[in-house]
C-alpha positions, 0 to 999 in steps of 0.5 A: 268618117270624121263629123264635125258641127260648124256653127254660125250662118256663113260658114266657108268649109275647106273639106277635107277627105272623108270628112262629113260637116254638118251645118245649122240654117244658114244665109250663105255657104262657101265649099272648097271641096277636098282633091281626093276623096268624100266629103259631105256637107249638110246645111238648111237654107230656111226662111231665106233662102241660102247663097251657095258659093262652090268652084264651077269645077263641080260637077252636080246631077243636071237637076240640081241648080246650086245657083238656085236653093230652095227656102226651108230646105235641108240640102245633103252635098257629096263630093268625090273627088272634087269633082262629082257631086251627089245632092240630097235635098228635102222640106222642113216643116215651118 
């Protein structure tokens, strides 16, 4: 799997198959998953809390609400297809 760093605190990503983006903290988000595929994307939403923006095409577990992040939270997101997603989600100490 191909990684890549993406820096600054709004990154918009067009994944890419097989392809793993790892972000710093961010303010705000932006994924288009890619068609075919995995991609994962690891972002920190820190003291304020981050902004995710994805297509409501994705389909994530009925746990997760990507409209509501959590502050000082390292989140892990994989997507397959386009379509389905995993999340993986723990605390940072402050």
């Amino acid at each position: 799997m191909n990684i890549q760093t993406i820096s600054g605190t709004t990154p918009s990503i067009i994944a890419e198959e097989n392809c793993r983006y790892v972000c710093g903290e961010v303010t705000s988000i932006s994924i288009t998953p890619c068609a075919r595929g995995i991609c994962d994307i690891q972002f920190t939403s820190g003291s304020t809390v981050a902004v995710l923006t994805i297509p409501n095409t994705v389909i994530f577990p009925e746990w997760f609400d990507a409209a509501a992040l959590e502050a000082n939270t390292v989140y892990e997101i994989s997507i397959v297809d386009g379509v389905y997603a995993a999340v993986g989600m723990w605390a940072v100490s402050t």
